[in-house]
TORKOL-4160 file (C-alpha; in steps of 0.2 Angstrom, whole numbers, padded with zeros to 4 digits, m for minus):
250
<pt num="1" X="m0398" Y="m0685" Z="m0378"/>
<pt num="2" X="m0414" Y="m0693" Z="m0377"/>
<pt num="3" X="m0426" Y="m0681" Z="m0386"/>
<pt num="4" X="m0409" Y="m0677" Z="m0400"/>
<pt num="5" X="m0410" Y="m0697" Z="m0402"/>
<pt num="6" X="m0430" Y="m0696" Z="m0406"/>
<pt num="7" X="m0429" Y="m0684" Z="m0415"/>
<pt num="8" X="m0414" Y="m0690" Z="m0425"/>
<pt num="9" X="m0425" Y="m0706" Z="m0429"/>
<pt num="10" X="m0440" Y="m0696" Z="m0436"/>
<pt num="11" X="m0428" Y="m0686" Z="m0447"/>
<pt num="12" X="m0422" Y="m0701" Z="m0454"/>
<pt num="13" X="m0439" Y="m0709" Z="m0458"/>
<pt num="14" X="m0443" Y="m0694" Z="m0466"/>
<pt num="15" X="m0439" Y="m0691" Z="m0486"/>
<pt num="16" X="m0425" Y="m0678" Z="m0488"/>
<pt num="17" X="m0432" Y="m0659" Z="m0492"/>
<pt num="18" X="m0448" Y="m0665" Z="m0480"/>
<pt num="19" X="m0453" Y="m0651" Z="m0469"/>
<pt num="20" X="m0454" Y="m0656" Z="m0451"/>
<pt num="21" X="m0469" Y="m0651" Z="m0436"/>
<pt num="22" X="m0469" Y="m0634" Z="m0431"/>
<pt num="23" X="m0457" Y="m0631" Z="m0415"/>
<pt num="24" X="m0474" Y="m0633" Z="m0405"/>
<pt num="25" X="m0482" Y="m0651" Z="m0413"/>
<pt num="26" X="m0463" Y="m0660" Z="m0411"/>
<pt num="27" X="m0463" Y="m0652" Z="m0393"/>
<pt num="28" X="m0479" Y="m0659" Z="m0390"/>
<pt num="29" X="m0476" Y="m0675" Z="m0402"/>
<pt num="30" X="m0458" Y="m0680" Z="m0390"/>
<pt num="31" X="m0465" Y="m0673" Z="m0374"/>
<pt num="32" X="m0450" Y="m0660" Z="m0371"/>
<pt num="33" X="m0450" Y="m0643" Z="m0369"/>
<pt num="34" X="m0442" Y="m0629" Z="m0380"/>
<pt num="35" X="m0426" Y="m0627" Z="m0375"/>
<pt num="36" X="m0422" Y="m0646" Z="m0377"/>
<pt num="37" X="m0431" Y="m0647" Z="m0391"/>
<pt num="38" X="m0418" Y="m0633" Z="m0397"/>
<pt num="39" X="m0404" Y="m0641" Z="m0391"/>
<pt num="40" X="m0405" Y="m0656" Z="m0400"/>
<pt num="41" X="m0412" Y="m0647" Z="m0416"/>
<pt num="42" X="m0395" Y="m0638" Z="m0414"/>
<pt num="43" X="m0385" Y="m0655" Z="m0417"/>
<pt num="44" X="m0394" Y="m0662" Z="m0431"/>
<pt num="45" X="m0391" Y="m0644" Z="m0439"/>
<pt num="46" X="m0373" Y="m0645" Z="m0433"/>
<pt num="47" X="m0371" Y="m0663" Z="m0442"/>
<pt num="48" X="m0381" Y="m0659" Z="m0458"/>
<pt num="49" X="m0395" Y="m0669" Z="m0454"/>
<pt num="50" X="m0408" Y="m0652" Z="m0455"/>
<pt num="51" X="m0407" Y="m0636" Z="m0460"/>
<pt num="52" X="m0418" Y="m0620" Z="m0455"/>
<pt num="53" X="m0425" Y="m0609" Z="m0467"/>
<pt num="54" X="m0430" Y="m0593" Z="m0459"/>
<pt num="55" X="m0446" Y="m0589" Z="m0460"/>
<pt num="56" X="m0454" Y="m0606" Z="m0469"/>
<pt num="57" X="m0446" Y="m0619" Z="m0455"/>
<pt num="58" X="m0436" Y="m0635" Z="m0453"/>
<pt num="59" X="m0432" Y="m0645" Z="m0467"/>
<pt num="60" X="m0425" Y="m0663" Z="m0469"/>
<pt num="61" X="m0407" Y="m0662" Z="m0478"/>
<pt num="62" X="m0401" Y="m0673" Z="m0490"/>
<pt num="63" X="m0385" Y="m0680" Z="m0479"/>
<pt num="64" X="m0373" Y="m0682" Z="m0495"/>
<pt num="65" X="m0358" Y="m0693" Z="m0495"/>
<pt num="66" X="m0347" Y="m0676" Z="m0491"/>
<pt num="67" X="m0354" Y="m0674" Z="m0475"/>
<pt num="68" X="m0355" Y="m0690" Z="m0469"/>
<pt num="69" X="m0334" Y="m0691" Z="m0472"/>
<pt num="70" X="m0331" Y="m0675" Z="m0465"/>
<pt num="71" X="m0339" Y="m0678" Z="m0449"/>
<pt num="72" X="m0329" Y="m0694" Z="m0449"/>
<pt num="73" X="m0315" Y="m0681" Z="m0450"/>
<pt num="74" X="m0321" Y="m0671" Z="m0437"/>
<pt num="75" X="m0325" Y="m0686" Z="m0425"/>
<pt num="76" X="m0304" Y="m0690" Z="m0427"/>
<pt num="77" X="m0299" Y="m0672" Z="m0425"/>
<pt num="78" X="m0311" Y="m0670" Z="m0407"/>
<pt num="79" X="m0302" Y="m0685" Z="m0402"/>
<pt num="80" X="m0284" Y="m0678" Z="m0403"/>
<pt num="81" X="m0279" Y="m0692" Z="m0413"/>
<pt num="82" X="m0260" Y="m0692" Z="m0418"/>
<pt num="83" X="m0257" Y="m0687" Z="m0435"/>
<pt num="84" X="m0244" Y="m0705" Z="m0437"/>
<pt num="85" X="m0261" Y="m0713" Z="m0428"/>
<pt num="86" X="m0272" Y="m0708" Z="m0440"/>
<pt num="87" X="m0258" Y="m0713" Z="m0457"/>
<pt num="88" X="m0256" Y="m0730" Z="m0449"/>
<pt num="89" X="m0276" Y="m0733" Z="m0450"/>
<pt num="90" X="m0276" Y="m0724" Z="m0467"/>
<pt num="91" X="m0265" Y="m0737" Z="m0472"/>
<pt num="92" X="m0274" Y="m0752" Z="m0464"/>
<pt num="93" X="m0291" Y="m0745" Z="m0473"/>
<pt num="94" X="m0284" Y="m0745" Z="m0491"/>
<pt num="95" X="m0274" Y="m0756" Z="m0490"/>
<pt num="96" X="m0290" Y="m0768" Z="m0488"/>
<pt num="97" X="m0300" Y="m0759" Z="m0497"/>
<pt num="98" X="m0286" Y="m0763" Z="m0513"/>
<pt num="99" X="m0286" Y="m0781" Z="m0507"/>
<pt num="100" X="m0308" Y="m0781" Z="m0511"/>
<pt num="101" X="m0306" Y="m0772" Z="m0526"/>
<pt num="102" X="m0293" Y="m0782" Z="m0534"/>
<pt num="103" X="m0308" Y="m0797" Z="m0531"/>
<pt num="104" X="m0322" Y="m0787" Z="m0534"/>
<pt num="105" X="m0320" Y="m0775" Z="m0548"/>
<pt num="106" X="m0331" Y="m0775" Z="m0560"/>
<pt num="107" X="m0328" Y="m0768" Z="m0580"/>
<pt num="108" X="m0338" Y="m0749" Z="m0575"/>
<pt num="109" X="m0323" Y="m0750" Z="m0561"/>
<pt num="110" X="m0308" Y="m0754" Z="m0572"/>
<pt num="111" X="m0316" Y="m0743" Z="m0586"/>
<pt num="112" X="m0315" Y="m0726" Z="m0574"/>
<pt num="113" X="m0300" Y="m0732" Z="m0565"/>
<pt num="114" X="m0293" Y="m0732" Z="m0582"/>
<pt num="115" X="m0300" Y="m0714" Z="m0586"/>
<pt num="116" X="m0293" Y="m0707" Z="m0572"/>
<pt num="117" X="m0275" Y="m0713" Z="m0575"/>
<pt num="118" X="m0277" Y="m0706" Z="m0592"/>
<pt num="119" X="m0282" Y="m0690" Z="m0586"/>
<pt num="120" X="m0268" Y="m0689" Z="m0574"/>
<pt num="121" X="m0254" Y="m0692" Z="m0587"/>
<pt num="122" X="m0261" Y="m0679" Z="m0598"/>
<pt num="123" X="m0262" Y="m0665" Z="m0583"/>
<pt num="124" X="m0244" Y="m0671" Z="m0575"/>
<pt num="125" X="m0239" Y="m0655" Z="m0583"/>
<pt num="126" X="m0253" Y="m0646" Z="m0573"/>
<pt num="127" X="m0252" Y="m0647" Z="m0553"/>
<pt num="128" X="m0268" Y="m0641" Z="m0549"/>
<pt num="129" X="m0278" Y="m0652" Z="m0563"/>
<pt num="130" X="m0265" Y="m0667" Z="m0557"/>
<pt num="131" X="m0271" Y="m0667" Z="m0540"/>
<pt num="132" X="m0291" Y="m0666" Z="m0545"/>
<pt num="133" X="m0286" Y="m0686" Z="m0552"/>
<pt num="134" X="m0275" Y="m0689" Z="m0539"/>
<pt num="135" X="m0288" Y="m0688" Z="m0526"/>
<pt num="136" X="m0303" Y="m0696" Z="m0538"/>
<pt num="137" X="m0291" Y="m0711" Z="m0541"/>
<pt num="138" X="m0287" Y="m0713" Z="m0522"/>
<pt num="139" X="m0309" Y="m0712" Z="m0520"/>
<pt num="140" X="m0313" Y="m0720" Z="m0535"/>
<pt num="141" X="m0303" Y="m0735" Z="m0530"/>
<pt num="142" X="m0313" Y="m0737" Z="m0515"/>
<pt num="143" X="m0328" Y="m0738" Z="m0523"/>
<pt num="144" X="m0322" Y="m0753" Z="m0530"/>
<pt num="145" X="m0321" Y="m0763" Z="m0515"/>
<pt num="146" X="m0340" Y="m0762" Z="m0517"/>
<pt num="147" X="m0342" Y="m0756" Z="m0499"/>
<pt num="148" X="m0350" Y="m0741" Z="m0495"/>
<pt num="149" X="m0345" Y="m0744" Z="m0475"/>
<pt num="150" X="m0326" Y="m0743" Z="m0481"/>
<pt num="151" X="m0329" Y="m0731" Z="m0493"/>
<pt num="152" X="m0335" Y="m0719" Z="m0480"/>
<pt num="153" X="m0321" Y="m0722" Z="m0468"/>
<pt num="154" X="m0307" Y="m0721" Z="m0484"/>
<pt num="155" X="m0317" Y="m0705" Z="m0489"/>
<pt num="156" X="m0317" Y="m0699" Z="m0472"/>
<pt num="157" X="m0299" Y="m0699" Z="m0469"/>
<pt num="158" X="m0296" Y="m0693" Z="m0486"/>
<pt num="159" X="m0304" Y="m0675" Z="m0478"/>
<pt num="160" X="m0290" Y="m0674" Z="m0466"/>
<pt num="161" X="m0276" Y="m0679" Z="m0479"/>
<pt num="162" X="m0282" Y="m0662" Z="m0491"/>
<pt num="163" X="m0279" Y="m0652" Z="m0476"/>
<pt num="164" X="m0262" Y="m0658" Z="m0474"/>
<pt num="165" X="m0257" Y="m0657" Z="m0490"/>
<pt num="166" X="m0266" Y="m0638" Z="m0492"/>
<pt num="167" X="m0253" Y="m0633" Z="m0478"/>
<pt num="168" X="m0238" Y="m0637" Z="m0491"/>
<pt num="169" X="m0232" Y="m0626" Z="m0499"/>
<pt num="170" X="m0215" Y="m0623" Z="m0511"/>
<pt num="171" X="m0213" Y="m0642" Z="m0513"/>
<pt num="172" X="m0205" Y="m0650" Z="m0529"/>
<pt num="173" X="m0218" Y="m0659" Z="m0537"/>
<pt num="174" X="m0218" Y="m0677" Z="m0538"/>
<pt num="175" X="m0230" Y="m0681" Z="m0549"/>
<pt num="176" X="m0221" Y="m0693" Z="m0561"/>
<pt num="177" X="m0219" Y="m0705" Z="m0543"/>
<pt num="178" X="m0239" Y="m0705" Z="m0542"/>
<pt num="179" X="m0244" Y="m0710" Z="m0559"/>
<pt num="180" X="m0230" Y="m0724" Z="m0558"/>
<pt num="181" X="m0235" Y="m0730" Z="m0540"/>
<pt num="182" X="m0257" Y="m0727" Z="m0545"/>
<pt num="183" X="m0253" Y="m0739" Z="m0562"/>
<pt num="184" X="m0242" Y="m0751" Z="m0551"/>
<pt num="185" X="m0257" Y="m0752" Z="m0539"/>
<pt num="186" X="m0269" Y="m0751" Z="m0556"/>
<pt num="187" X="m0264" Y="m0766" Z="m0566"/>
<pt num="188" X="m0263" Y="m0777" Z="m0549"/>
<pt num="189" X="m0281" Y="m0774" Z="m0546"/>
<pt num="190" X="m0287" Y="m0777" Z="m0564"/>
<pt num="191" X="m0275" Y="m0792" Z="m0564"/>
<pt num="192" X="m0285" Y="m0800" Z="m0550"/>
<pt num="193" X="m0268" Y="m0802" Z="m0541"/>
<pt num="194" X="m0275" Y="m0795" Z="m0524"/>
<pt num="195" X="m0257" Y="m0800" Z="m0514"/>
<pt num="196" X="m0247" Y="m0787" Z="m0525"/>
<pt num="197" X="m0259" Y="m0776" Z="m0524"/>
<pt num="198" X="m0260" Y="m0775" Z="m0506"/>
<pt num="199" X="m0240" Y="m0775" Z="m0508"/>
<pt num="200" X="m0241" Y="m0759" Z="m0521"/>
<pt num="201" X="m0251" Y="m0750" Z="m0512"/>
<pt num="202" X="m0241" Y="m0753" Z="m0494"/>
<pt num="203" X="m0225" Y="m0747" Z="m0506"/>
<pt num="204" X="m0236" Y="m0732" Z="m0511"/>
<pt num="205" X="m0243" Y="m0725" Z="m0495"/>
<pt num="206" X="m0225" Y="m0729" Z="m0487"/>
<pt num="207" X="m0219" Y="m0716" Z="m0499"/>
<pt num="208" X="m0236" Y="m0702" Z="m0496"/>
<pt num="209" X="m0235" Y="m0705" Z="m0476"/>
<pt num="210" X="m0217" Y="m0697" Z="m0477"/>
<pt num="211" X="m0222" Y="m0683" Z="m0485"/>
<pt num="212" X="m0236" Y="m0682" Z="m0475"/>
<pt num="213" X="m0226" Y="m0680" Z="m0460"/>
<pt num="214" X="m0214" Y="m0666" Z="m0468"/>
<pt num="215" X="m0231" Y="m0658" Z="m0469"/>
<pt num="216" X="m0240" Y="m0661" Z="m0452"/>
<pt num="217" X="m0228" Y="m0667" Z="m0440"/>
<pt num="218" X="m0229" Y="m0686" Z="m0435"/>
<pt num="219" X="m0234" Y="m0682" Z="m0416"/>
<pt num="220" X="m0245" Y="m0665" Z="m0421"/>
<pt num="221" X="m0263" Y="m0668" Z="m0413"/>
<pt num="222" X="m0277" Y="m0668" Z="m0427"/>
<pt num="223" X="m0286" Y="m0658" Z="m0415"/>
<pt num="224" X="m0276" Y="m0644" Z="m0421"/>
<pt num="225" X="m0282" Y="m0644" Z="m0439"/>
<pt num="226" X="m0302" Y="m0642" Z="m0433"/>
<pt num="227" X="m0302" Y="m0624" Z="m0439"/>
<pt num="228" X="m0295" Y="m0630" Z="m0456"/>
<pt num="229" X="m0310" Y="m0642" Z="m0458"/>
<pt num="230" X="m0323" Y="m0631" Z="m0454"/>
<pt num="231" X="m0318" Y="m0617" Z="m0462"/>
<pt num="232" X="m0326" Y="m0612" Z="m0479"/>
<pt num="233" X="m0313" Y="m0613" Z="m0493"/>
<pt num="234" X="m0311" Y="m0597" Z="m0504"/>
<pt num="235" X="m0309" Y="m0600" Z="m0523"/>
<pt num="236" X="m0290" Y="m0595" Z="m0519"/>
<pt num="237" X="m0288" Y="m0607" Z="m0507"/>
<pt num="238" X="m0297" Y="m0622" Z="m0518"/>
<pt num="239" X="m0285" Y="m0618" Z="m0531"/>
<pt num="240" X="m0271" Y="m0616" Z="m0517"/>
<pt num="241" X="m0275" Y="m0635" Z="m0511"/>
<pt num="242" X="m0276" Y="m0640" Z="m0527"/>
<pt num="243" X="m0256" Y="m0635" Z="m0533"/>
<pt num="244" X="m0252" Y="m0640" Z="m0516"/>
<pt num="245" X="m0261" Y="m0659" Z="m0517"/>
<pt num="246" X="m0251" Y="m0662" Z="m0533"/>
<pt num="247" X="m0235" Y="m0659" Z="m0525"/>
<pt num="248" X="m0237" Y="m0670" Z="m0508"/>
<pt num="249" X="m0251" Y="m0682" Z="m0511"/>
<pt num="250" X="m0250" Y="m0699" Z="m0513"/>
């Protein structure tokens, strides 16, 4: 855990795309031998944090916003959190993160908040576009709070939600229920009135917890969902997520 910690500090000094020692200099640079050296190479490569290119080395990744949510995810999922455990923190997270929002939104925030809901109108006809806005409202919302520490965390929780909702199927659509609950939510932040915000968006994530649950089962272990995450999605099963997110998301 040791050398995986040094190492892990020298990869984050680095500048992304940096090409790291040869497996020789870093095992002389942390005084370890190969197989460690390997080891912990293995789980910043499992995180993100490097990749190997055969043939020309290790190289210092880029860690995006995606992977830093989905090992949030995957944290909750090795933990065999409950699927209720992990709504009610859902809950507690943007619910805040509506209540900063509402005070700190700036005119760039109201303007693609508004966007968004304009696009979600216009696509209400169209599942799998409906759910694109669905989700970038729920994101983009966070944003506002102007914290990237709760962005990550709302972010984060949004990568098991997806799965869920990709596991409904043959649901009636209840599109028309979003829009009207994301503009309740909408004109509370941009009216400043952070109490009925918070209040909209208890009302709305109330309504998406229960169908959550129809989904996932309120007891289900997240753990269970672990081959869901990691799993590359096919271009069937993105447009699969997609028509099924418009149906049960919230």
């Amino acid at each position: 855990m040791e050398t995986a910690s040094l190492l892990a500090q020298m990869v984050a000094s680095a500048e992304p795309g940096s090409r790291l020692p040869t497996e020789r200099e870093l095992c002389v640079q942390l005084g370890v031998g190969r197989s460690t050296l390997r080891e912990a190479m293995r789980s910043l490569a499992f995180i993100g944090a490097i990749r190997v290119r055969q043939g020309s080395g290790t190289y210092v990744s880029d860690v995006g916003d995606a992977n830093v949510e989905r090992l949030i995810s995957l944290g909750l999922m090795l933990q065999h959190t409950k699927v209720h455990e992990t709504i009610e923190a859902r809950q507690i997270l943007e619910v805040q993160a509506v209540r900063m929002a509402a005070t700190r939104h700036d005119d760039c925030d109201r303007d693609e908040l508004q966007s968004i809901m304009r696009s979600l109108a216009a696509s209400s006809s169209n599942p799998a576009e409906a759910s694109r806005y669905d989700l970038q409202f729920h994101v983009r919302l966070a944003r506002a709070s102007h914290n990237s520490v709760l962005v990550h965390f709302v972010n984060g929780m949004r990568a098991l939600f997806e799965i869920w909702i990709n596991k409904a199927v043959n649901r009636r659509p209840v599109i028309e229920d979003i829009i009207g609950e994301h503009n309740a939510i909408l004109d509370a932040v941009l009216a400043r009135n952070v109490e009925l915000a918070a209040a909209q968006m208890t009302v709305h994530l109330t309504n998406a917890a229960e169908r959550l649950f129809s989904v996932a089962g309120r007891n289900q272990s997240t753990a269970d969902f672990i081959s869901l995450l990691l799993a590359p999605a096919s271009g069937a099963q993105e447009n699969e997520r997609c028509r099924s997110a418009a149906e049960t998301a919230g």
